[in-house]
N, C-alpha and C positions, 0 to 999 in steps of 0.2 A: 463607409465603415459599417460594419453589423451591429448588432445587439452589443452592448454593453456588459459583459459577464465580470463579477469580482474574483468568485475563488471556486474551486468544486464545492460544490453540494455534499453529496453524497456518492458511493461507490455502491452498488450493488452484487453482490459476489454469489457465485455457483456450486453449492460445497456437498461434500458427499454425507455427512452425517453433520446436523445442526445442532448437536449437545458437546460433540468433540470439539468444533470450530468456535461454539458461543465460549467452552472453558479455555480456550486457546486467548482467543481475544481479549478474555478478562482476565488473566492471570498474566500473558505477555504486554499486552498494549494499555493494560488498564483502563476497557472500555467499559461503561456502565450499560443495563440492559433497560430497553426502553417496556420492550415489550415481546410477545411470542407467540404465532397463534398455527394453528395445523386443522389436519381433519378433528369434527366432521366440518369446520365452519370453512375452511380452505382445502382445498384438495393437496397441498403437501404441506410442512413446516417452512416457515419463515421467520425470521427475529429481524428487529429493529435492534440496534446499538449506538451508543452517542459518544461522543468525547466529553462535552460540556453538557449545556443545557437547551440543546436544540434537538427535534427530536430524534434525528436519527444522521450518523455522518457513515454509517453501515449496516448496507442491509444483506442477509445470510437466505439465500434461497438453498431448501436442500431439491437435490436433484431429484426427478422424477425416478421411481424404479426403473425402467425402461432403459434410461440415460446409463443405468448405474449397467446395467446385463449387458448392453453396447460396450462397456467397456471404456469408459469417458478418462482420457488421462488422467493420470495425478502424481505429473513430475513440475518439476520447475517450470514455470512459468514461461523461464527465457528460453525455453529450448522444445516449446512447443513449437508443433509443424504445422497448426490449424488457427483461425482468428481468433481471437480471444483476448483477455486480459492479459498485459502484459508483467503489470506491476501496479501496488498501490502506492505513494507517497505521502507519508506523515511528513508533516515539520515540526519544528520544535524550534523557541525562542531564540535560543541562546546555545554555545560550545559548550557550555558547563550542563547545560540539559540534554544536549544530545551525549554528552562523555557519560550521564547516568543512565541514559536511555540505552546504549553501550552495553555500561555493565549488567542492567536489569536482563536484556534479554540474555544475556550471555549464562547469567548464573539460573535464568529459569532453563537451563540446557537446550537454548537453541541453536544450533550451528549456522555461523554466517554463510553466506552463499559468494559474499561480494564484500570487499572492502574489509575496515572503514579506510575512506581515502578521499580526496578532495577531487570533483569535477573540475578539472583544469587545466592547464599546463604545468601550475606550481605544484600541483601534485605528485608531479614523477612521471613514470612511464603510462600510469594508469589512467593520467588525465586526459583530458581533447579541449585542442583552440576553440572549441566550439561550447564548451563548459562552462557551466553558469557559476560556479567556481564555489559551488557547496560542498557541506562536508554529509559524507552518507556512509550509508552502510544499508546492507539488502537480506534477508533473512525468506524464509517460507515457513507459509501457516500449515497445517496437517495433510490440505489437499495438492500444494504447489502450489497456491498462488505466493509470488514475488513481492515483498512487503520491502520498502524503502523507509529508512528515518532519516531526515537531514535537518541541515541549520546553514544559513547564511547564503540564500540564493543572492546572487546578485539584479538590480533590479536597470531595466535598459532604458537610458537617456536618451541616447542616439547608436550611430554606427561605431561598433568596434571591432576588434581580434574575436571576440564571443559573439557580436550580433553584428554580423557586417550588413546585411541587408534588412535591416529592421520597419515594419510597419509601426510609423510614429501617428 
């Protein structure tokens, strides 16, 4: 077995303008701001962001000029042609907090990308046997990256319809 890992850390993110994406974060996700530092002391801006009280569960690199005259996409996440970020994934406790996390984004005028709908079969059409049988929904922040909020992963005991070959 490897290292022993609990949960993500933190995500680090690639963004085109770091006062756009910092007001995004805190008005959509309700991140608080740890910190923010740029030239002369660093050669570009970066921001620390947190959820709670650890220091950082997001950090906001802005792209180098260069990056930016290249031409660096900034569509959807899922439908990039290059590696990159696919998506980030918040949880949230409870249906009744993801159902506010829902309306929050909705009425700060974000347009869904995806869902909401259950990962699963009991989902509908939308699901897969292979679904961990949570409840999400998918949004983008300013540059395309693909933001997830769910509730109610399922967690794997052994072999099932969702995890038939499971590392136990």
């Amino acid at each position: 077995m490897g290292i022993r890992l609990d949960r993500v850390g933190h995500v680090g993110i690639h963004v085109s303008d770091v006062d756009r994406s910092l007001a995004f974060y805190r008005k959509v996700l309700g991140l608080k701001l740890t910190g923010r530092w740029g030239p002369p002391d660093i050669g570009r801006p970066i921001c620390f962001m947190r959820i709670g009280d650890k220091h950082h569960d997001i950090v906001l690199f802005e792209l180098p000029e260069d990056a930016r005259k290249a031409g660096v996409a900034v569509t959807d996440s899922a439908r990039r042609r290059a590696p990159g970020l696919d998506h980030i994934a918040l949880e949230v406790d409870s249906r009744e907090d993801w159902l506010l996390a829902l309306d929050h984004v909705r009425s700060c005028g974000v347009e869904l990308v995806m869902g909401p709908y259950v990962h699963a079969p009991e989902g509908g059409d939308k699901g897969f046997v292979g679904g961990s049988g949570s409840h999400a929904f998918y949004f983008l922040d300013p540059d395309g990256n693909r933001i997830e909020i769910y509730c109610w992963m399922m967690t794997v005991k052994g072999p099932s319809t969702a995890a038939p070959h499971p590392d136990l």
